[in-house]
LONU-111254 format. One record per atom (N, C-alpha, C): residue in one letter; x, y, z. Coordinates in pm, whole numbers, padded with zeros to 5 digits, always signed. Example, Ala and Ser with C-alpha at 12.3 -4.5 7.8 and 13.67 -1.06 7.14 Angstrom:
# residues 2
a+01319-00569+00780
a+01230-00450+00780
a+01320-00330+00780
s+01285-00225+00708
s+01367-00106+00714
s+01290+00003+00787
END
This chain:
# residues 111
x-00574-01086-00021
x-00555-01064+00121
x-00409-01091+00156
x-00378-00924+00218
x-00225-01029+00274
x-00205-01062+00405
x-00092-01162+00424
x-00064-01204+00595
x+00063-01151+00600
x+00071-01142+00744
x+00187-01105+00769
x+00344-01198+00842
x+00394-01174+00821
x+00512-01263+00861
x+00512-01259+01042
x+00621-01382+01074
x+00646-01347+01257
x+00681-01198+01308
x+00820-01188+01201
x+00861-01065+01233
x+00786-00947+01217
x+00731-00888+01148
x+00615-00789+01057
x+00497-00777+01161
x+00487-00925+01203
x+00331-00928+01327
x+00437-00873+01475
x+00576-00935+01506
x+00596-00892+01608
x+00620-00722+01622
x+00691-00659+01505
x+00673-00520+01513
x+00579-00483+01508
x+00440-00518+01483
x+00331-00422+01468
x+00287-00416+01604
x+00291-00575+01642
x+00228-00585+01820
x+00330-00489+01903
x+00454-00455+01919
x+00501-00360+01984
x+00548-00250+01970
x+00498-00216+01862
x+00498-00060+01819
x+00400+00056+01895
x+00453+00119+01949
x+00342+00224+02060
x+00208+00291+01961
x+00202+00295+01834
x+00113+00370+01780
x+00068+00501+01829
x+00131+00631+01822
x+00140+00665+01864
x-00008+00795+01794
x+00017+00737+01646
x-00127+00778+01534
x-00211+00736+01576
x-00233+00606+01639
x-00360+00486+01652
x-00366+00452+01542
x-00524+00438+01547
x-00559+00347+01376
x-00496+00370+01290
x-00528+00524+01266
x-00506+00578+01139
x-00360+00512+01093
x-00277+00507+01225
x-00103+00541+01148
x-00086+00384+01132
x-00189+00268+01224
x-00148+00107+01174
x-00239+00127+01019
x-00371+00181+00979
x-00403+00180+00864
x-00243+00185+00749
x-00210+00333+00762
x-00121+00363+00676
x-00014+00294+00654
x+00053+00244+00801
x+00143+00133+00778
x+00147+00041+00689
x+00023-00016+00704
x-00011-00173+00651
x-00057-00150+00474
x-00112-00026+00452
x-00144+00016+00310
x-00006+00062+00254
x+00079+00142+00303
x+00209+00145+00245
x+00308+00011+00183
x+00293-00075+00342
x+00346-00200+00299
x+00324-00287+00217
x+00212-00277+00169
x+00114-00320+00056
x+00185-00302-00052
x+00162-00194-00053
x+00235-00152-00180
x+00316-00173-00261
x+00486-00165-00150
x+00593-00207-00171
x+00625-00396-00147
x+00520-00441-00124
x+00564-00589-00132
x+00577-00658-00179
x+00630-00752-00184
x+00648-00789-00297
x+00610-00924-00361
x+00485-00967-00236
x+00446-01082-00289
x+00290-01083-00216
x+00211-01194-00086
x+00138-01198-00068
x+00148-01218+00088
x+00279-01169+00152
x+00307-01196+00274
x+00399-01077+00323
x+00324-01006+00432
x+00402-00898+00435
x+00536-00945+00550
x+00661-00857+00508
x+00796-00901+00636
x+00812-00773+00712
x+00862-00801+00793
x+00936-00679+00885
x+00990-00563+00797
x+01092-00616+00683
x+01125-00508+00619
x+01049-00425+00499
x+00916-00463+00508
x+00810-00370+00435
x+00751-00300+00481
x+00777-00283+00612
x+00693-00183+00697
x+00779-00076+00760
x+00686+00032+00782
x+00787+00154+00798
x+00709+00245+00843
x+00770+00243+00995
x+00666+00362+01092
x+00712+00466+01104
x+00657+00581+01157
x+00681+00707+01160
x+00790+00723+01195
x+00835+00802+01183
x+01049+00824+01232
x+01098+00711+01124
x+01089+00596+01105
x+01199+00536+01032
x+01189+00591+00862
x+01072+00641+00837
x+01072+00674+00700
x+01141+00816+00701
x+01165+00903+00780
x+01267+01008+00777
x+01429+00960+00813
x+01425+00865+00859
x+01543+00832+00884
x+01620+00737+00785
x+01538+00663+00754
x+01595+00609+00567
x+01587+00688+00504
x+01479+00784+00468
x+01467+00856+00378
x+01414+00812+00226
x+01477+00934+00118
x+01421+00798+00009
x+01497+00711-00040
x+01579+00654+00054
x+01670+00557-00021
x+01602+00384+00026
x+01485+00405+00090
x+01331+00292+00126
x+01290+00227+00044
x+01288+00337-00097
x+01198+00356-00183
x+01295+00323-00295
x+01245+00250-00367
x+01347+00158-00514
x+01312+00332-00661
x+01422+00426-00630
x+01424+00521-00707
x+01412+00528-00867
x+01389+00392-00888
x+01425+00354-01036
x+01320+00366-01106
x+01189+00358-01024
x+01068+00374-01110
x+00984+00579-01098
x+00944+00551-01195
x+00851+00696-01257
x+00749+00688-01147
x+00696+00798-01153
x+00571+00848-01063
x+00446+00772-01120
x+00471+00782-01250
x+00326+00648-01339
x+00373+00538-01284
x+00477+00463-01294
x+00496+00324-01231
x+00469+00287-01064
x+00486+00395-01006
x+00428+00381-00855
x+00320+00351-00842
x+00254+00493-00928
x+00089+00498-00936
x-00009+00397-00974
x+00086+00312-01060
x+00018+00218-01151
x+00035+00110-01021
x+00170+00085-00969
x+00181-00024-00854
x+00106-00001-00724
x+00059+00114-00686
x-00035+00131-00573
x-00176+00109-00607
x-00194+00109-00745
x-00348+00117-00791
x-00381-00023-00795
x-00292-00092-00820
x-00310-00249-00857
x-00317-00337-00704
x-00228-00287-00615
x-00193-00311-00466
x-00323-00325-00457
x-00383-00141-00395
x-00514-00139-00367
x-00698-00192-00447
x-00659-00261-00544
x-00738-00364-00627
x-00771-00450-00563
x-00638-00513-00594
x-00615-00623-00497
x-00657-00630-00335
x-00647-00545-00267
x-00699-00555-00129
x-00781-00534-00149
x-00854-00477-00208
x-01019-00473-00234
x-01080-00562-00323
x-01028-00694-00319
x-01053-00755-00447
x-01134-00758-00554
x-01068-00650-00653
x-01132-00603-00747
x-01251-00511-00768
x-01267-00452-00649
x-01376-00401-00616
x-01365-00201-00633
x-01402-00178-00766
x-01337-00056-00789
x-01402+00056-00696
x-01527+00053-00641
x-01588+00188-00551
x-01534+00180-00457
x-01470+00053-00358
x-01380+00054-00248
x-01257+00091-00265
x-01195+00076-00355
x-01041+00129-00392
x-01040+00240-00452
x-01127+00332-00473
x-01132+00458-00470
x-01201+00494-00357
x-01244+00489-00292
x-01274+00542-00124
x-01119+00527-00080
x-01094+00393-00091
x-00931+00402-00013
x-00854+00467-00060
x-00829+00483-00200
x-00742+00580-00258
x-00757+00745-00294
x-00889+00789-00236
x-00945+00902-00189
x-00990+00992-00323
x-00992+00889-00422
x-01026+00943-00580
x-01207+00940-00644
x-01254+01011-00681
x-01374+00929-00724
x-01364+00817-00831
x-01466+00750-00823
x-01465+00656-00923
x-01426+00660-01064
x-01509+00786-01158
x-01456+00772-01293
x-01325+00829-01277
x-01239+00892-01143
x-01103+00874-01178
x-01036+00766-01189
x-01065+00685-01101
x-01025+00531-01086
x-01014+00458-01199
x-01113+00481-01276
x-01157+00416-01409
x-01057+00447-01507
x-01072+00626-01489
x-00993+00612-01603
x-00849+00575-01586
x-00794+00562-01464
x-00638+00514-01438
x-00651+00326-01497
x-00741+00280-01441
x-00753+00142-01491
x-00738+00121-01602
x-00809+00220-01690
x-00744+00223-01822
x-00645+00219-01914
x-00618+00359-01834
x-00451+00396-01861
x-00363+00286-01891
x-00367+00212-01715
x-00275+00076-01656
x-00279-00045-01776
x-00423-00024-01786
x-00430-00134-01832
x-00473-00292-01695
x-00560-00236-01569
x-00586-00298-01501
x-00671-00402-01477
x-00700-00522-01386
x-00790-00568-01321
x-00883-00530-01243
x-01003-00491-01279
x-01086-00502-01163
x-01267-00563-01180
x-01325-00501-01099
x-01452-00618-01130
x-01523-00474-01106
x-01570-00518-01243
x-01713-00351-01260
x-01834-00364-01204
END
């Protein structure tokens, strides 16, 4: 489970949402992602307009499309703690895809 920092909670509370749910969902699952520990900050989050306006220079260019994949799969594990039929609902995959990426990775999860 993650928490969020002062700053991270004060941008979310005054951000207009202009998506609603959906776009605080995506927020908070993006930030996930890229964090880098168990506490999310202000600068892990990234709402609509600012991710065109950084662009991809947000995004640490150094890793492969497998190393993302592998770091979002593990993210979303983790928020689901370990719970592989929920982290493929969230990650919009069926299960024996899930599986077989766990494999791949070389992941954690609880069967």
């Amino acid at each position: 489970m993650l928490d969020l920092d002062e700053g991270a909670e004060r941008a979310v509370l005054e951000y207009r949402w202009p998506g609603n749910i959906r776009e605080l969902r995506n927020v908070l699952e993006r930030a996930a992602v890229f964090c880098d520990g168990e506490l999310l900050r202000r600068r892990d989050l990234r709402f609509d307009g600012e991710l065109e306006a950084t662009g991809v220079e947000g995004l640490d260019s150094h890793f492969t499309l497998e190393q993302l994949e592998r770091m979002h799969i593990q993210r979303v594990l983790q928020v689901e703690q370990g719970h592989v039929e929920h982290a493929a609902k969230r990650l919009g995959v069926s299960r024996s895809s899930l599986y077989q990426k766990i494999n791949k990775y070389q992941l954690q999860s609880k069967i």
